[in-house]
N, C-alpha and C positions, 0 to 999 in steps of 0.2 A: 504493500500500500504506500503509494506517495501522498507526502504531504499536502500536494498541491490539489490530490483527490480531495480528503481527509478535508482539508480548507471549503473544498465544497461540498460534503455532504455535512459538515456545521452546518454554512447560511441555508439550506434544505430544510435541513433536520429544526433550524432557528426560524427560520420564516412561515414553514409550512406550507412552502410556495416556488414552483420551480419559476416563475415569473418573475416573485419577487427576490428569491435570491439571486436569477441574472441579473437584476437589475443594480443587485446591494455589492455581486462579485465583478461589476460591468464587464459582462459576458453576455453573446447571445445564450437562448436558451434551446435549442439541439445540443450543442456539446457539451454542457449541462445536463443534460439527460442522458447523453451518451455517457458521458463518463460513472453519472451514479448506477448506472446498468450495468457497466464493467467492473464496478463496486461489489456492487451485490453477487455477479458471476463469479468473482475473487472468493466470495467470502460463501457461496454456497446457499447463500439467503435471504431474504429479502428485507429491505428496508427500512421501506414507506410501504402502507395501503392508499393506494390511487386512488383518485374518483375526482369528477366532474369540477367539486366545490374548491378541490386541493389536495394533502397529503396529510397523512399520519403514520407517528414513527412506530414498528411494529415493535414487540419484544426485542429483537436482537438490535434493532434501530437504536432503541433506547440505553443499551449498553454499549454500544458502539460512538454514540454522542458522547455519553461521558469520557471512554478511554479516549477517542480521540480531542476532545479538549485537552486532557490533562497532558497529552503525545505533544499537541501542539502550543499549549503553553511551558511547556518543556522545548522544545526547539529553539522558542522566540528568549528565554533563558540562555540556553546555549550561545546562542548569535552572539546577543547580549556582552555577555562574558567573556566572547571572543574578543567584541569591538574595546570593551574596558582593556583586556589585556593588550591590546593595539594602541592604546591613547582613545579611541574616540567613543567614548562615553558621556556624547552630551548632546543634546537636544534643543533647540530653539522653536520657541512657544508664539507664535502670535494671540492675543488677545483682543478681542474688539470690547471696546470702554464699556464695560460689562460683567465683569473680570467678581462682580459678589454673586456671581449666579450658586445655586445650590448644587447643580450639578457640576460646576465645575469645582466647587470646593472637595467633594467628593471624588471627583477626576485626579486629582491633585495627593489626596494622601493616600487612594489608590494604587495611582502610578508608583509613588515611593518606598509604600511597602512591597511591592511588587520587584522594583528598582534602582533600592536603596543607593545602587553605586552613581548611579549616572545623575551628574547635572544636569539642570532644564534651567534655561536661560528663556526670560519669557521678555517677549516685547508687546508693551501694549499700545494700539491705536488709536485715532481718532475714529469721527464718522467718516471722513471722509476717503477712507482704504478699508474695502468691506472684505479683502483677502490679508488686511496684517501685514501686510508685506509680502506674502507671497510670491505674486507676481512680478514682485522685485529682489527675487531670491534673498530677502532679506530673515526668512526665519524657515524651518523645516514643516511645521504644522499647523494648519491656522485652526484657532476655536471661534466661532464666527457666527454669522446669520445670514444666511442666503434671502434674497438675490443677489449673484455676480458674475462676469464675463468668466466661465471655467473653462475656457479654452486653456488646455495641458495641466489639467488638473483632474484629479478625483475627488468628487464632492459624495459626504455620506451622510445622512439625517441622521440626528441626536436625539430630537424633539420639535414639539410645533406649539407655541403659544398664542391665544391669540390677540389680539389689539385692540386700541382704541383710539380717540380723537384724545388729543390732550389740549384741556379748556382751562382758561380762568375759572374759580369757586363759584364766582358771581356773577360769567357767561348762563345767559337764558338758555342755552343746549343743556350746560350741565344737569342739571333738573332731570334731563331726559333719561328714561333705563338705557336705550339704545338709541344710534343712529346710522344712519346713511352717509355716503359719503354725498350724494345728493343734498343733504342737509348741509352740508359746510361747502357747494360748491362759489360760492360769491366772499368767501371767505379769502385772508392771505395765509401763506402757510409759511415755516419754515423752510428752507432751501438749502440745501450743500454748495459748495462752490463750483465755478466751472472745471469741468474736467474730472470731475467724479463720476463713475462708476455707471452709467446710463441707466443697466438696470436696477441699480440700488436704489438710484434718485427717483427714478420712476417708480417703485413699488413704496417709497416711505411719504411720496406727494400721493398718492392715492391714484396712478395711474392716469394723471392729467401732468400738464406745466402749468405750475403756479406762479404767485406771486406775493413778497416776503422778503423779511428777513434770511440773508446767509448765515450758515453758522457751522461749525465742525465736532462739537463736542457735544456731551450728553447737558452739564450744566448751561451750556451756549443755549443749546432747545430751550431749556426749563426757562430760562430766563428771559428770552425772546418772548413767551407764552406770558409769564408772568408782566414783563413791563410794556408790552406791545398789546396785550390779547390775540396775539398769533394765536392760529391753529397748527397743530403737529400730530402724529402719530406715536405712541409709543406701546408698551407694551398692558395689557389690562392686568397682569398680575403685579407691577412695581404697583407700591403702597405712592401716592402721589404726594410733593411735596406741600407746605403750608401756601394754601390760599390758589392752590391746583386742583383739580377733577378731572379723573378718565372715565371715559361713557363710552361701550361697546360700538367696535362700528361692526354691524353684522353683515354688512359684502362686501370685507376686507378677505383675503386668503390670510392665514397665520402665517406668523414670521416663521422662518424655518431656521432652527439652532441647526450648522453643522459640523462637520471636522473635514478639511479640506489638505491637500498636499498634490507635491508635482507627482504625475502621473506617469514617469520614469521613475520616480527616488526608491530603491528596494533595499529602505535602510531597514533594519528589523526592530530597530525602538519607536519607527512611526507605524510600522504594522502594530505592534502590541499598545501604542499608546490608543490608538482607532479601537482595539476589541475591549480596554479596559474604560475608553469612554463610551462606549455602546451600551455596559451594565451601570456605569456611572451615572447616564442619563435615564439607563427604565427604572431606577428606582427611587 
């Protein structure tokens, strides 16, 4: 059994979805199926029970998840330990100004106990780099929120939160349980600068071009809102600051948390840092 099998009858055996594991191991999904069928031929048994809706892992499925996790976090161990014995035991972190999220605190002393040896050097961002550097090869892994240009990237979902309009206390929307974006379209909104991000600007203005204040940081927004009565987006689970109100906007798409990196790099501290924020964030 190769690893590289083993790697995909996890996102299988994890998703319960030969769809959505091509889609989580971006892979079509024929060879994908081929190889979990030369799996099962290997090993004299079957898997999964098929059907229409999806898959389930059988008996032998189910002990086979476990050994092979423990095979393959034993590998990514190995690597590991190899790169510390070479010198390069260290990792560089993008953050997008965001950095008290709960899953990533969790991500964070995950990674450590896991990989006590290796430094993480984290660079945090503004709004206005929704890949952290990435795409300026300035850090190995971005922790982020999609939307962005992933052109030579792999982008993975964490989580999806979702939004709302961010109002003055004492804006006559606020009042409201929910709203539309309809609702706020004669409104100004906050803006990024030029040369940001197309798709980021466009999903945080509500899918229109507005008109507003510029701003690049998380305080910039707040304060924009607060002394202007801008409108902004942000997210409906932050606790809002004094004399602020967030009201659901219900035909928003939710932001998307994800973990992102260049789509050649086969460092083995950014594959295991991706599987130990995958459980960091389901729980």
């Amino acid at each position: 059994m190769e690893l590289r099998t083993l790697r995909y009858f996890v996102a299988v055996a994890e998703e319960l979805h030969f769809g959505r594991a091509a889609v989580r191991l971006h892979m079509s999904q024929p060879p994908l199926s081929r190889a979990i069928k030369q799996l099962e031929t290997e090993l004299g048994a079957a898997l999964f029970h098929r059907s229409p809706a999806g898959v389930a892992l059988t008996p032998v499925g189910t002990v086979l998840l476990d050994e092979a996790r423990a095979l393959l976090e034993q590998a990514d161990r190995v690597r590991v330990r190899v790169a510390a014995a070479a010198g390069a035991a260290t990792i560089t972190v993008g953050l997008l100004a965001d950095s008290a999220d709960p899953g990533a605190t969790r991500l964070a002393g995950a990674y450590h106990r896991r990989h006590p040896g290796v430094e993480v050097h984290i660079r945090e961002t503004d709004l206005t780099d929704p890949t952290c550097g990435l795409h300026a090869g300035l850090v190995d892994i971005a922790l982020t929120r999609a939307p962005f240009d992933e052109t030579g990237l792999t982008v993975h979902e964490l989580r999806t939160d979702p939004v709302g309009a961010l109002l003055r206390a004492d804006d006559p929307l606020a009042r409201r349980d929910s709203l539309k974006l309809a609702d706020l379209a004669d409104r100004r909104w906050f803006r990024f600068p030029e040369g940001t991000d197309p798709l980021w600007q466009a999903y945080w203005n509500g899918g229109e071009p507005r008109q507003g204040p510029v701003v690049r940081g998380v305080q910039e927004c707040l304060q924009a809102v607060l002394w202007n009565g801008t409108v902004g987006m942000t997210l409906v689970g932050h606790e809002p600051a004094a004399g602020l109100a967030v009201v659901p906007l219900i035909d928003m798409p939710p932001s998307r948390v994800v973990a992102a990196w260049n789509e050649d790099d086969t460092n083995p501290l950014i594959r295991s840092f991706v599987q130990i924020a995958i459980a960091a964030y389901r729980d």
